[in-house]
mmJSON file of the N, C-alpha and C atoms, coordinates in Angstrom:
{"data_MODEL":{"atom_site":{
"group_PDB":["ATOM","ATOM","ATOM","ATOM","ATOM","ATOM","ATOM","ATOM","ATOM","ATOM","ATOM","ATOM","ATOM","ATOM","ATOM","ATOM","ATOM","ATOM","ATOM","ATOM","ATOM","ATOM","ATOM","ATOM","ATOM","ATOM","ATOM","ATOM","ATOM","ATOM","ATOM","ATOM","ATOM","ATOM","ATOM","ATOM","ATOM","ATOM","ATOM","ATOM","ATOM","ATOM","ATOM","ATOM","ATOM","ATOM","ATOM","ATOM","ATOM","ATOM","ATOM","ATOM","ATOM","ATOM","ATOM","ATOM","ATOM","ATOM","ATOM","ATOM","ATOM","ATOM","ATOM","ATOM","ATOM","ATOM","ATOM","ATOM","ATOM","ATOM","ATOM","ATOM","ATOM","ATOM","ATOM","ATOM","ATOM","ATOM","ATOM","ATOM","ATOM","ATOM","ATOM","ATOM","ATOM","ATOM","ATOM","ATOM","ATOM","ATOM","ATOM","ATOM","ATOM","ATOM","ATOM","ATOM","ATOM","ATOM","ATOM","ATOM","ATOM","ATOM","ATOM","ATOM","ATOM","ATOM","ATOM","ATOM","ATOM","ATOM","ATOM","ATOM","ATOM","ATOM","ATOM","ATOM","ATOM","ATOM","ATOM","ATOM","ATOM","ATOM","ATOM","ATOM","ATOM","ATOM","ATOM","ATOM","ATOM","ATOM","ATOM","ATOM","ATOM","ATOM","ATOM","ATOM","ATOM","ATOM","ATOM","ATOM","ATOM","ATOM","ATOM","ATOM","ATOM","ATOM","ATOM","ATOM","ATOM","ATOM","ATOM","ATOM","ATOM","ATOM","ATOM","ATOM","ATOM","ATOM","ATOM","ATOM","ATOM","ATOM","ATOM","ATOM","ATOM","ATOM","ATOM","ATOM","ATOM","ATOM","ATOM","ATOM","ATOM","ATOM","ATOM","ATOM","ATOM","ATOM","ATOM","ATOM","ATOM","ATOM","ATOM","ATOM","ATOM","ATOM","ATOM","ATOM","ATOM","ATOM","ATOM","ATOM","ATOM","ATOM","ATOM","ATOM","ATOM","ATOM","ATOM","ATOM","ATOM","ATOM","ATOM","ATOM","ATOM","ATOM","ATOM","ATOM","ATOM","ATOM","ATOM","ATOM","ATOM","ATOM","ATOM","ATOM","ATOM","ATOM","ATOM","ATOM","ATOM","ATOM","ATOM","ATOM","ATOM","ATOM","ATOM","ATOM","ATOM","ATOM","ATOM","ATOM","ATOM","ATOM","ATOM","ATOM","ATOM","ATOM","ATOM","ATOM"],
"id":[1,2,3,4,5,6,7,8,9,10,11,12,13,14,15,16,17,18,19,20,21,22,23,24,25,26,27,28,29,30,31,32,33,34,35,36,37,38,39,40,41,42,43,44,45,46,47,48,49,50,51,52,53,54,55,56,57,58,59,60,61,62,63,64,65,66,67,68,69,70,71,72,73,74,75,76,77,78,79,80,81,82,83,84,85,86,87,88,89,90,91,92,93,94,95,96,97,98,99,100,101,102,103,104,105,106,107,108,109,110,111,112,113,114,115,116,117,118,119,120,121,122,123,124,125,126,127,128,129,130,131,132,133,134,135,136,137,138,139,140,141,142,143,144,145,146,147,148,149,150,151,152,153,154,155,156,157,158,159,160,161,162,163,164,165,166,167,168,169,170,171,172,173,174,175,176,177,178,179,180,181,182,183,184,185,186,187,188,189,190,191,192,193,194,195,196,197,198,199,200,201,202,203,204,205,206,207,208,209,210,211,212,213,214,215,216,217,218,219,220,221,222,223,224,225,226,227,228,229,230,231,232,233,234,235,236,237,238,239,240],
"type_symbol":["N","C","C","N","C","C","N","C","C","N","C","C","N","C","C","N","C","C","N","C","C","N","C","C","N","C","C","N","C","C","N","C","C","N","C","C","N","C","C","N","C","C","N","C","C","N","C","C","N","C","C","N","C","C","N","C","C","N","C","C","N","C","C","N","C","C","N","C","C","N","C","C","N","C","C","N","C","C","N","C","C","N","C","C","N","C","C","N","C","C","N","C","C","N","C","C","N","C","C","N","C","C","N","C","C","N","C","C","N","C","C","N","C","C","N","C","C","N","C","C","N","C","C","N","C","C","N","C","C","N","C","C","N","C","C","N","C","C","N","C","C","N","C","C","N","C","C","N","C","C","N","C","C","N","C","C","N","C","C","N","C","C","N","C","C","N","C","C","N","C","C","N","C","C","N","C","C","N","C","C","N","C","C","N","C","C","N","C","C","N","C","C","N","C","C","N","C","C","N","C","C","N","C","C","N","C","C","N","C","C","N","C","C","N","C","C","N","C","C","N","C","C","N","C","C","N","C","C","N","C","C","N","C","C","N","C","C","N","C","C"],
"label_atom_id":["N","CA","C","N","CA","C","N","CA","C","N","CA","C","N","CA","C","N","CA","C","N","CA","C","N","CA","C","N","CA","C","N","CA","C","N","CA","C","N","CA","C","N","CA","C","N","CA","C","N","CA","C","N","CA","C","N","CA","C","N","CA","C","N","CA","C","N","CA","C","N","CA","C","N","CA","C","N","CA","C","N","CA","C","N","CA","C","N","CA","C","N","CA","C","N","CA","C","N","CA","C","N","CA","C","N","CA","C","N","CA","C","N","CA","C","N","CA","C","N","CA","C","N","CA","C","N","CA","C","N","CA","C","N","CA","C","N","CA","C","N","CA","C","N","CA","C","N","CA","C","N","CA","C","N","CA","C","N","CA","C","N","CA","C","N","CA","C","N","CA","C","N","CA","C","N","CA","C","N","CA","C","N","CA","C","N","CA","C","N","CA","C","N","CA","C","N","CA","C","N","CA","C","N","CA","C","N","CA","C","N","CA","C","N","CA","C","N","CA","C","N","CA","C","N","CA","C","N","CA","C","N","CA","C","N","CA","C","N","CA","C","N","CA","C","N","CA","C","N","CA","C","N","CA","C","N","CA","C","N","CA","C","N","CA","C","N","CA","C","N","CA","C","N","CA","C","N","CA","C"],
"label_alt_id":[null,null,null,null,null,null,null,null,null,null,null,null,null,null,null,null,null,null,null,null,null,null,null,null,null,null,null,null,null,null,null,null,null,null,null,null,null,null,null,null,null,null,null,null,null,null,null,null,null,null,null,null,null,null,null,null,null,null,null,null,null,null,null,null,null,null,null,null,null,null,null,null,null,null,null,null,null,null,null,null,null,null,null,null,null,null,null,null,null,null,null,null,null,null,null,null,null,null,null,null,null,null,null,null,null,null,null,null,null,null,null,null,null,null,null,null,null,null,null,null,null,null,null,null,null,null,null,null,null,null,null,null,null,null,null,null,null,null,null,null,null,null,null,null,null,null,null,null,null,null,null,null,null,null,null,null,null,null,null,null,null,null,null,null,null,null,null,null,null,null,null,null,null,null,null,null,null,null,null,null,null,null,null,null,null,null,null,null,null,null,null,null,null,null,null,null,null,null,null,null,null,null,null,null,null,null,null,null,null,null,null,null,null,null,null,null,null,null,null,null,null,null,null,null,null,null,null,null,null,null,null,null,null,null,null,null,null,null,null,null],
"label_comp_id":["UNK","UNK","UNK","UNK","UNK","UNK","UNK","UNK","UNK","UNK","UNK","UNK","UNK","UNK","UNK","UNK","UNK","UNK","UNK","UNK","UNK","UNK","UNK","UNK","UNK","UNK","UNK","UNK","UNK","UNK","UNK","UNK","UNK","UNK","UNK","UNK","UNK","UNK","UNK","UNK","UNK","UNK","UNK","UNK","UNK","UNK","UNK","UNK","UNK","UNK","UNK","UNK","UNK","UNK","UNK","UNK","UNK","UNK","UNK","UNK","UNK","UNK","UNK","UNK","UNK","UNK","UNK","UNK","UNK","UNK","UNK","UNK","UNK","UNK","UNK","UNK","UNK","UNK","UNK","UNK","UNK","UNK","UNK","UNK","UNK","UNK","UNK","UNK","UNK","UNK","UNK","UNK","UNK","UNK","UNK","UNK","UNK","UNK","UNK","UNK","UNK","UNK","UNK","UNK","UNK","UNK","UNK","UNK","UNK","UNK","UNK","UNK","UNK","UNK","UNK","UNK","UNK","UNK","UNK","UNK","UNK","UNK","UNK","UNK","UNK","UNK","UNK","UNK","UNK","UNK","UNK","UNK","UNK","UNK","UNK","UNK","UNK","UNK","UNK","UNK","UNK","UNK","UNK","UNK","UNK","UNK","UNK","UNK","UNK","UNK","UNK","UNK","UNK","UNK","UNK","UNK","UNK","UNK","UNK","UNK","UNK","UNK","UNK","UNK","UNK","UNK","UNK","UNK","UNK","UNK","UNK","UNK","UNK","UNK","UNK","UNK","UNK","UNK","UNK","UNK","UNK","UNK","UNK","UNK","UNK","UNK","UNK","UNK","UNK","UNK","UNK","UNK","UNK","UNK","UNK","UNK","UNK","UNK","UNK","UNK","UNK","UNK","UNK","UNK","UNK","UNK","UNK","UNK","UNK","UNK","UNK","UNK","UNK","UNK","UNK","UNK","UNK","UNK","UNK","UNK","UNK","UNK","UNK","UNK","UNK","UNK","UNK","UNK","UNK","UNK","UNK","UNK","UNK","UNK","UNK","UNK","UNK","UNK","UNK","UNK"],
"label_asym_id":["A","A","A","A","A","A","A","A","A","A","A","A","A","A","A","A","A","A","A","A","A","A","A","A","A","A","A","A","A","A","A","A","A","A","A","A","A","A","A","A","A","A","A","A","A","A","A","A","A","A","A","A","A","A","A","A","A","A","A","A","A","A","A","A","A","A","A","A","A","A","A","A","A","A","A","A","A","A","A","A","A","A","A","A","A","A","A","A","A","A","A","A","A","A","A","A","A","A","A","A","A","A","A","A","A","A","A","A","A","A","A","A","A","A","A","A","A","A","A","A","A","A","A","A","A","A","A","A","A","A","A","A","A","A","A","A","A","A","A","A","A","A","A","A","A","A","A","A","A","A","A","A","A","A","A","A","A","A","A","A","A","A","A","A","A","A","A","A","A","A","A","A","A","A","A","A","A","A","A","A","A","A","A","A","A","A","A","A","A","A","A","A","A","A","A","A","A","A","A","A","A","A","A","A","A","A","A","A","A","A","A","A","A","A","A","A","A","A","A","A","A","A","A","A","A","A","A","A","A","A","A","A","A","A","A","A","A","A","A","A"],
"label_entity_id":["1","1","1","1","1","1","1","1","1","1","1","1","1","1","1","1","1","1","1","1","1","1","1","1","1","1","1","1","1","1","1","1","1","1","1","1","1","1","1","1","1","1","1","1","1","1","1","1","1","1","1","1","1","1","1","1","1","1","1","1","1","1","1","1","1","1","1","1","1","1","1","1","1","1","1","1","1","1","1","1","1","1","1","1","1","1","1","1","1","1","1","1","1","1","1","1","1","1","1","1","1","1","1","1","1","1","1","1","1","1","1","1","1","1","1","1","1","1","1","1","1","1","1","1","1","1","1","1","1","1","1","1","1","1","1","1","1","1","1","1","1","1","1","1","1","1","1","1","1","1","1","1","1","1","1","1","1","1","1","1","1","1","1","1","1","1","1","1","1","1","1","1","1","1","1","1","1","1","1","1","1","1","1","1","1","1","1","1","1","1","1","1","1","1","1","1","1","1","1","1","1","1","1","1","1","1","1","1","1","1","1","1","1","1","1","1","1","1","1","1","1","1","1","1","1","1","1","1","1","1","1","1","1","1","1","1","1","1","1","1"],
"label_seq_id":[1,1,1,2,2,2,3,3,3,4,4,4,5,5,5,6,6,6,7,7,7,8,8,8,9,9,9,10,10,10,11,11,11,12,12,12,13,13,13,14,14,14,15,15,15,16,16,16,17,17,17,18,18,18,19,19,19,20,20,20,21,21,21,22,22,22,23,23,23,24,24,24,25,25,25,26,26,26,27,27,27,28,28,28,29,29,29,30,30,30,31,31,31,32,32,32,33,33,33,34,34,34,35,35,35,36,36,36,37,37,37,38,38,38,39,39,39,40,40,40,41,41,41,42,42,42,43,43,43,44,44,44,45,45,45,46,46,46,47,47,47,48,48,48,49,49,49,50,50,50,51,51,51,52,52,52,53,53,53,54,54,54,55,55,55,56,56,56,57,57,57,58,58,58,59,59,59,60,60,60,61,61,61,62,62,62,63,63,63,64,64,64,65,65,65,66,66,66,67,67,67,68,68,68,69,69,69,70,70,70,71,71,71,72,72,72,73,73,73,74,74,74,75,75,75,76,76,76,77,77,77,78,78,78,79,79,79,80,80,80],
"pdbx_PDB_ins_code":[null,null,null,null,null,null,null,null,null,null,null,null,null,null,null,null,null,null,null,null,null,null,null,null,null,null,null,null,null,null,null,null,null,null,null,null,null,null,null,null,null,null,null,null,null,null,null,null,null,null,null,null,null,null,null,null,null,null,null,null,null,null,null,null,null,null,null,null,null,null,null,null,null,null,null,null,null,null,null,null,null,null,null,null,null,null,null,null,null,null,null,null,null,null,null,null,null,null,null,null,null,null,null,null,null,null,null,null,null,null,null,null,null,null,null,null,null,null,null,null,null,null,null,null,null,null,null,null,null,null,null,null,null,null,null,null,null,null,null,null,null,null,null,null,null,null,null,null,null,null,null,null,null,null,null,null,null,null,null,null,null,null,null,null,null,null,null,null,null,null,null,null,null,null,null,null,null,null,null,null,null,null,null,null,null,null,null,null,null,null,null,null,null,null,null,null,null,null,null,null,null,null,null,null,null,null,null,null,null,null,null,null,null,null,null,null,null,null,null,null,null,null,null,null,null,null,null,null,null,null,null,null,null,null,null,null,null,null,null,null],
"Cartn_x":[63.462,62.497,63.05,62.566,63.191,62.27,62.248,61.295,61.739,60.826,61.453,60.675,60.688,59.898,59.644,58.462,57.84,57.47,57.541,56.868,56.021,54.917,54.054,54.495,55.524,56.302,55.739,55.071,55.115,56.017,56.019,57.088,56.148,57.116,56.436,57.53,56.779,57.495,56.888,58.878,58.66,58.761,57.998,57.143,58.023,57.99,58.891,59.021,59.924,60.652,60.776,60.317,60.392,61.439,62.057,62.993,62.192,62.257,61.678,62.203,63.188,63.697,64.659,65.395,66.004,65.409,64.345,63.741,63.337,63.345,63.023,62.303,60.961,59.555,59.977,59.618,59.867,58.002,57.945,56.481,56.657,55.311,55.516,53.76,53.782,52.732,53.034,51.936,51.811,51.05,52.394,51.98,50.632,50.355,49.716,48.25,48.143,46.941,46.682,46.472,46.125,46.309,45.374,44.732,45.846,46.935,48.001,48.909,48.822,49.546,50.447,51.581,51.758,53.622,53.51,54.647,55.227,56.759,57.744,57.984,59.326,60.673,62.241,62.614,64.344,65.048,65.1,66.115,67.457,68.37,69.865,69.782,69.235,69.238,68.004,67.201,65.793,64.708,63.732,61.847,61.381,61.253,60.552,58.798,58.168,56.935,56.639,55.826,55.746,55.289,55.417,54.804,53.586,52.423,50.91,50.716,48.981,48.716,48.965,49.631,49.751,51.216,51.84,53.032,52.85,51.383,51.197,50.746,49.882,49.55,50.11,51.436,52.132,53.337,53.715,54.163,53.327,51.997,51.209,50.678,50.858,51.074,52.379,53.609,54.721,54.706,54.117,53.856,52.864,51.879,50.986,51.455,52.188,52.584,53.571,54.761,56.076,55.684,54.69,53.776,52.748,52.107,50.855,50.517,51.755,51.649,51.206,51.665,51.314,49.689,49.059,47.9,47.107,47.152,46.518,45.828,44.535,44.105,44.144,45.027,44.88,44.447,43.334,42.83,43.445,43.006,43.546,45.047,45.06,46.572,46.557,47.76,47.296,48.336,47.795,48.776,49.409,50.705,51.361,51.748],
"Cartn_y":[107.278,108.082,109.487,110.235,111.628,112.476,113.233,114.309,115.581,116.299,118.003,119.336,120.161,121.317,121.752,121.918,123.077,124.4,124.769,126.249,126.88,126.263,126.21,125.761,125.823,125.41,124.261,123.493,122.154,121.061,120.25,119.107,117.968,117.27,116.212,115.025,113.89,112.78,112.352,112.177,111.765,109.93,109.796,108.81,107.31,108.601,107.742,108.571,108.074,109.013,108.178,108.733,108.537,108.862,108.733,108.739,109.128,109.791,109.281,110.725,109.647,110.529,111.304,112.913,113.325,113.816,113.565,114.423,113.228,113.845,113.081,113.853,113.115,113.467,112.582,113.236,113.474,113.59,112.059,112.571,112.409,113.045,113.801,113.519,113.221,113.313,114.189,114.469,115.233,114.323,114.076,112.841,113.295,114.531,115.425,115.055,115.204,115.189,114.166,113.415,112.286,112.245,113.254,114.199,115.259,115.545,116.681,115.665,115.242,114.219,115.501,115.63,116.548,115.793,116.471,115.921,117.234,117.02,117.666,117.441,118.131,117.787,118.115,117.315,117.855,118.117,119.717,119.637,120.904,120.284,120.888,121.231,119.781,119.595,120.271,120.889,121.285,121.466,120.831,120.622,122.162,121.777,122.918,121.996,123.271,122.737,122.103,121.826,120.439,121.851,121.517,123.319,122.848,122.024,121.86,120.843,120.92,119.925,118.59,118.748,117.376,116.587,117.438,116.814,116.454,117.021,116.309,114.965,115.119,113.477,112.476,113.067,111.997,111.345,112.183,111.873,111.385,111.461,110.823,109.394,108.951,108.364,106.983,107.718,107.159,106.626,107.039,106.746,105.702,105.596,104.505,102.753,103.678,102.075,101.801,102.158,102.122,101.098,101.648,101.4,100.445,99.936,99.12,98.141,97.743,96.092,96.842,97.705,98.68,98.79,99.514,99.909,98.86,97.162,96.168,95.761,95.483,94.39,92.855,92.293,91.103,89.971,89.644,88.086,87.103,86.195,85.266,85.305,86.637,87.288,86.627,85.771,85.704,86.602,87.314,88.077,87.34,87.185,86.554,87.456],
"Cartn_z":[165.958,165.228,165.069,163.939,163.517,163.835,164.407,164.528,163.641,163.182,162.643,162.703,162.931,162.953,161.689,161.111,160.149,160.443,159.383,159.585,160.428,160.055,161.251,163.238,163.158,164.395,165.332,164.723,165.499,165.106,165.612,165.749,164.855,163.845,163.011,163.028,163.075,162.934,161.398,161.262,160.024,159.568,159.183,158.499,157.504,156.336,155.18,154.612,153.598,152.298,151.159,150.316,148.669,147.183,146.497,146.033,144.238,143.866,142.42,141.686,140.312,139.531,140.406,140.534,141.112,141.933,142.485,144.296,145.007,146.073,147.547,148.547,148.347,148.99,150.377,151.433,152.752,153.477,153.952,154.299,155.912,156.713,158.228,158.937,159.942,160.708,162.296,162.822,163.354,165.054,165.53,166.724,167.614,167.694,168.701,167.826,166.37,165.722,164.646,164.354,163.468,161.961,161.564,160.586,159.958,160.599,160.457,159.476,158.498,157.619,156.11,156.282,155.285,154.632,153.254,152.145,152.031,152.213,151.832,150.78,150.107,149.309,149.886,149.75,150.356,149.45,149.159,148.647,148.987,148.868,149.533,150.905,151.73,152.821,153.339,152.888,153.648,153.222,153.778,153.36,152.667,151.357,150.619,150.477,150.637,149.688,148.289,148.083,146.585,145.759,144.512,143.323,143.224,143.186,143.031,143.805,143.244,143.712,142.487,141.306,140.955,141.566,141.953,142.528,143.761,144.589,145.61,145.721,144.226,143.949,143.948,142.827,142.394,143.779,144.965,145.701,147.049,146.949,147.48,146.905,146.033,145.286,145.579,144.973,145.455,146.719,148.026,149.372,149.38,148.882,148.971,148.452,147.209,146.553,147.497,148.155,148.562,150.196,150.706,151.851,151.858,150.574,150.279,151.591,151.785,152.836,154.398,154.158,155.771,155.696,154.429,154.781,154.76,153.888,153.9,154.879,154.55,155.913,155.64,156.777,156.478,157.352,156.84,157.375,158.086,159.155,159.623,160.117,160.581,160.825,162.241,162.924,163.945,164.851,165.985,166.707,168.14,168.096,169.274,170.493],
"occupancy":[1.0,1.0,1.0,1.0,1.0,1.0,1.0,1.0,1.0,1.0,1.0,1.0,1.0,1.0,1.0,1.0,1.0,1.0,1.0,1.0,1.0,1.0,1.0,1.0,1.0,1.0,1.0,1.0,1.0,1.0,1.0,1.0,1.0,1.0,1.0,1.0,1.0,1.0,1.0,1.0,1.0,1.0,1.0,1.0,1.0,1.0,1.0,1.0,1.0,1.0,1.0,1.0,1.0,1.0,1.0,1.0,1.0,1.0,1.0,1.0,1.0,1.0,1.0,1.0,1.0,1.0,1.0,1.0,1.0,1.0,1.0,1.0,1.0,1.0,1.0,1.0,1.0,1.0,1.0,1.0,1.0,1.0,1.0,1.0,1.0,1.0,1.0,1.0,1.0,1.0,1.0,1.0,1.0,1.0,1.0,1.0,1.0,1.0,1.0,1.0,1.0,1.0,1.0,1.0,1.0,1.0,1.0,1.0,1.0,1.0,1.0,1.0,1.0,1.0,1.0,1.0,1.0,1.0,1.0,1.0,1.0,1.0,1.0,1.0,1.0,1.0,1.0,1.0,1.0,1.0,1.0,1.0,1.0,1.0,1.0,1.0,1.0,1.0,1.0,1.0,1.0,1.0,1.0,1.0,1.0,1.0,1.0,1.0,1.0,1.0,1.0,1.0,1.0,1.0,1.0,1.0,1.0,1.0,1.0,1.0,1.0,1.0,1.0,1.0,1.0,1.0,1.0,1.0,1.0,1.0,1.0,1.0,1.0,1.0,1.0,1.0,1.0,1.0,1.0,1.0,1.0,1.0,1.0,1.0,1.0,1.0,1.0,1.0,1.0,1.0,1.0,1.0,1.0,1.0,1.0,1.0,1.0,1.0,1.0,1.0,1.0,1.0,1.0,1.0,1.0,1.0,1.0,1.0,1.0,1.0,1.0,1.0,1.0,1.0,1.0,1.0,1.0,1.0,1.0,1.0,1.0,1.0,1.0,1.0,1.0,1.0,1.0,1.0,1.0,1.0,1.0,1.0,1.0,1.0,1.0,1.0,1.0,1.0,1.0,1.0],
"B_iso_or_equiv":[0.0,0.0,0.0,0.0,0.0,0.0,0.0,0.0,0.0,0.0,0.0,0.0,0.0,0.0,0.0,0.0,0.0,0.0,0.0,0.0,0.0,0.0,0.0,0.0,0.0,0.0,0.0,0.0,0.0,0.0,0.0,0.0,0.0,0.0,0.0,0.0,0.0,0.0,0.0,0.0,0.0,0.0,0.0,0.0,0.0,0.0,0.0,0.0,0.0,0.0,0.0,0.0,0.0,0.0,0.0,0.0,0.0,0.0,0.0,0.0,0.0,0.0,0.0,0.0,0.0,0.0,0.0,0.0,0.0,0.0,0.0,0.0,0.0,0.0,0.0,0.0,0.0,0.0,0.0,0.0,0.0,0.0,0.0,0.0,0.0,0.0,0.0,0.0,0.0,0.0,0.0,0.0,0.0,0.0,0.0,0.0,0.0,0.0,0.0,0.0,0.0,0.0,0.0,0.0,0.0,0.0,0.0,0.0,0.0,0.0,0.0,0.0,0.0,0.0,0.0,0.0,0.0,0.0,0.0,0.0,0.0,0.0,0.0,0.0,0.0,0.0,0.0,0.0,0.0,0.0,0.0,0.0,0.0,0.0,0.0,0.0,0.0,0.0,0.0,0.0,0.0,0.0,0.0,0.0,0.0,0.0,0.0,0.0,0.0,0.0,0.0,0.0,0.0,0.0,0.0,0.0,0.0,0.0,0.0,0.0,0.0,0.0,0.0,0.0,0.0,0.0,0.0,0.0,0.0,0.0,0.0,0.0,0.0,0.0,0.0,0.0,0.0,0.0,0.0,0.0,0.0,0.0,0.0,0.0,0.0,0.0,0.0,0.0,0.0,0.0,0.0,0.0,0.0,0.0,0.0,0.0,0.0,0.0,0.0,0.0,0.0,0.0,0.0,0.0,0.0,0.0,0.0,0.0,0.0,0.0,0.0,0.0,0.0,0.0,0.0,0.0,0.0,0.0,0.0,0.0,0.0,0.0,0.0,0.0,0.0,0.0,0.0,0.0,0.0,0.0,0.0,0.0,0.0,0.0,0.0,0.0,0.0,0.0,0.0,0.0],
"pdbx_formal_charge":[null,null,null,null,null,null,null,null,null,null,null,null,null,null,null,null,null,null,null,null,null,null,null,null,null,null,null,null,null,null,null,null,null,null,null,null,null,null,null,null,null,null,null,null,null,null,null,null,null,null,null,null,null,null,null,null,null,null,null,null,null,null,null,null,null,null,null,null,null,null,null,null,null,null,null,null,null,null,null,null,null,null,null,null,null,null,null,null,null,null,null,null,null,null,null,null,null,null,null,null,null,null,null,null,null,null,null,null,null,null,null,null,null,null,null,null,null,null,null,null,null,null,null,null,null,null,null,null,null,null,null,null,null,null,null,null,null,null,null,null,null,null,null,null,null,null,null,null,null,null,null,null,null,null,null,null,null,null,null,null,null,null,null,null,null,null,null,null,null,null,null,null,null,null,null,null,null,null,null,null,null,null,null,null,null,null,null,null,null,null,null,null,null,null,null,null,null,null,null,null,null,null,null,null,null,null,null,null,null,null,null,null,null,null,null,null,null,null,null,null,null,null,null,null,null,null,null,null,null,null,null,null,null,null,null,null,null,null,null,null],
"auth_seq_id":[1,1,1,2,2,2,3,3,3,4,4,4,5,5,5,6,6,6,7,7,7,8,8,8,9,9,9,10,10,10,11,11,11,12,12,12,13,13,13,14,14,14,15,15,15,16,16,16,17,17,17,18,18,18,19,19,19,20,20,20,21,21,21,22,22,22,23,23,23,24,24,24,25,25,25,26,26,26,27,27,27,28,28,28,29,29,29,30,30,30,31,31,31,32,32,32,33,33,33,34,34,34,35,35,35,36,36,36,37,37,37,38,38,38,39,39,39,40,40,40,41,41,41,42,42,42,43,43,43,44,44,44,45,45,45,46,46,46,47,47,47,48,48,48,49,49,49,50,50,50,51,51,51,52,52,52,53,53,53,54,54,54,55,55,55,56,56,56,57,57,57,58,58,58,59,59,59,60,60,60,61,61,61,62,62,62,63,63,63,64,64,64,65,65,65,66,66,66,67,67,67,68,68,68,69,69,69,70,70,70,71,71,71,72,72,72,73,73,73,74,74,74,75,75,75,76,76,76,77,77,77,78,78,78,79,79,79,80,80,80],
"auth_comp_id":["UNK","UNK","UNK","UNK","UNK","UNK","UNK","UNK","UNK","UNK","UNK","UNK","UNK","UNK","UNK","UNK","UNK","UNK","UNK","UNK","UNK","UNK","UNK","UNK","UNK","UNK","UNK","UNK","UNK","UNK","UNK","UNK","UNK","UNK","UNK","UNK","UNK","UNK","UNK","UNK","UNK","UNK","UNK","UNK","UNK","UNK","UNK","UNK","UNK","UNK","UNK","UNK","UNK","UNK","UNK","UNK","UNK","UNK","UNK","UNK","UNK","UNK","UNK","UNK","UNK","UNK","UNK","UNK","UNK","UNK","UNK","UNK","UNK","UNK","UNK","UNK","UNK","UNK","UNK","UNK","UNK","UNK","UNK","UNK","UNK","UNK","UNK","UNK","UNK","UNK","UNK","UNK","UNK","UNK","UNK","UNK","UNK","UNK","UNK","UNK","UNK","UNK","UNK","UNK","UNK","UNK","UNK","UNK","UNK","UNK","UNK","UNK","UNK","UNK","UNK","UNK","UNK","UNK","UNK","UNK","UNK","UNK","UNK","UNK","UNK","UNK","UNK","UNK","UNK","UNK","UNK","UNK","UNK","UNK","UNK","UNK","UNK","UNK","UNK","UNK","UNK","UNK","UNK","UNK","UNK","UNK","UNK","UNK","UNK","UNK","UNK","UNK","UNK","UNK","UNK","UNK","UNK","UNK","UNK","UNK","UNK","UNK","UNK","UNK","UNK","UNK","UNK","UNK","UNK","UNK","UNK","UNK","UNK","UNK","UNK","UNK","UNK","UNK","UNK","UNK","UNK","UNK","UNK","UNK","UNK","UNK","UNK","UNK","UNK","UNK","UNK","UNK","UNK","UNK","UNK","UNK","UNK","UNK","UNK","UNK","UNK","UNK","UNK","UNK","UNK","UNK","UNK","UNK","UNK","UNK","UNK","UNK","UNK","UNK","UNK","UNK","UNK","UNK","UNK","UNK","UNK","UNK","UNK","UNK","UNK","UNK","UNK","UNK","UNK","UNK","UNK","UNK","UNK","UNK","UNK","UNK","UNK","UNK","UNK","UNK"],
"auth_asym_id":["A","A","A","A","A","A","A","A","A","A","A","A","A","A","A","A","A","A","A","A","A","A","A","A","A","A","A","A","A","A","A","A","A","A","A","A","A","A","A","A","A","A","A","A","A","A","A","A","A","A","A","A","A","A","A","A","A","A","A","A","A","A","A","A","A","A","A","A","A","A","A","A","A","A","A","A","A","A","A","A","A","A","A","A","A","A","A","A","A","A","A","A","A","A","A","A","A","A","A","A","A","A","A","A","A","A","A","A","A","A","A","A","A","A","A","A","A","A","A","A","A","A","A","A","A","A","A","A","A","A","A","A","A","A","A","A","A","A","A","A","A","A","A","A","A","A","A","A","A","A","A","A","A","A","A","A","A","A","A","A","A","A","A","A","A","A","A","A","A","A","A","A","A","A","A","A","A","A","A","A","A","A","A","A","A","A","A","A","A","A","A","A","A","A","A","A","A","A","A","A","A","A","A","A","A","A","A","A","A","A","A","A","A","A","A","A","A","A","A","A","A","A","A","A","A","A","A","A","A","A","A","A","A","A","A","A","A","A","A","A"],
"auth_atom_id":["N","CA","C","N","CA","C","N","CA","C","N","CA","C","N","CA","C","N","CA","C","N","CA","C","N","CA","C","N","CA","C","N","CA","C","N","CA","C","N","CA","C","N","CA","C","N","CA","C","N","CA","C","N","CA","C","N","CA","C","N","CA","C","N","CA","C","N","CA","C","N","CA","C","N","CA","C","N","CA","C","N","CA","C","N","CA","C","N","CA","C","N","CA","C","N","CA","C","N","CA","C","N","CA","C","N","CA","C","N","CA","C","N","CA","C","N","CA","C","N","CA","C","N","CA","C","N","CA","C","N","CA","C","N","CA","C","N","CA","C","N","CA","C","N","CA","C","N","CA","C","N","CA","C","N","CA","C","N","CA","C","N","CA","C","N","CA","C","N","CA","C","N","CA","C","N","CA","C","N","CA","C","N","CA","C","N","CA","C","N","CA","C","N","CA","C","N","CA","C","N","CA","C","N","CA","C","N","CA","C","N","CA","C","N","CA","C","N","CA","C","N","CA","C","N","CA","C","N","CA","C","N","CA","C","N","CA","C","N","CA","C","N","CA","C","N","CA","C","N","CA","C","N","CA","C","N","CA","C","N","CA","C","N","CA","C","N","CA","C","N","CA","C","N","CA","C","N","CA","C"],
"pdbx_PDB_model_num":[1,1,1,1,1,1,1,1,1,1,1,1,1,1,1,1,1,1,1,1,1,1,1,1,1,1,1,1,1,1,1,1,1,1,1,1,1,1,1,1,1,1,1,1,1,1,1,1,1,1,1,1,1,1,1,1,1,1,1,1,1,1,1,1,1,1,1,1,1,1,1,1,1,1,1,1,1,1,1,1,1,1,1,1,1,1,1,1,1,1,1,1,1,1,1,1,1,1,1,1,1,1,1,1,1,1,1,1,1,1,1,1,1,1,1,1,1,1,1,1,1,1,1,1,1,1,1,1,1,1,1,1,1,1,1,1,1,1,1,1,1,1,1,1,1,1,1,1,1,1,1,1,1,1,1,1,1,1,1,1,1,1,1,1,1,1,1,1,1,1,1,1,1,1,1,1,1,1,1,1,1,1,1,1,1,1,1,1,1,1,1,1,1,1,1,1,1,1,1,1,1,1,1,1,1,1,1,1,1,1,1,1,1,1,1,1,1,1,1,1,1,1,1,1,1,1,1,1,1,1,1,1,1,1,1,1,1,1,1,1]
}}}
């Protein structure tokens, strides 16, 4: 697992990463808090902020579809 520091100087584990067009959205949780769920961009090696909120969408977005089978619930799953 990768851990990284933000700005805010706590420690985030990062999650997954997204690829679309020429950027790469870098998403992060916050092991200590649940709720602390936040999206980067990498670029030239370090997490900038996204420019709005539609690019937060659209890379929130990218994360959901990329992930779908993760968030599913599924039936008659049996656990061994």
């Amino acid at each position: 697992m990768k851990y990284t520091r933000l700005e805010d100087g706590k420690e985030y584990l990062i999650v997954g990463n997204c690829k679309y067009k020429n950027k790469t959205y870098i998403y992060l949780t916050n092991m200590h808090d649940k709720d602390d769920f936040c999206i980067r961009k990498l670029e030239d090696e370090y997490l900038i902020d996204l420019e709005d909120e539609d690019e937060f969408k659209k890379a929130l977005l990218l994360f959901t579809r990329k992930y779908q089978d993760a968030f599913e619930y599924k039936e008659n799953v049996t656990i061994v």
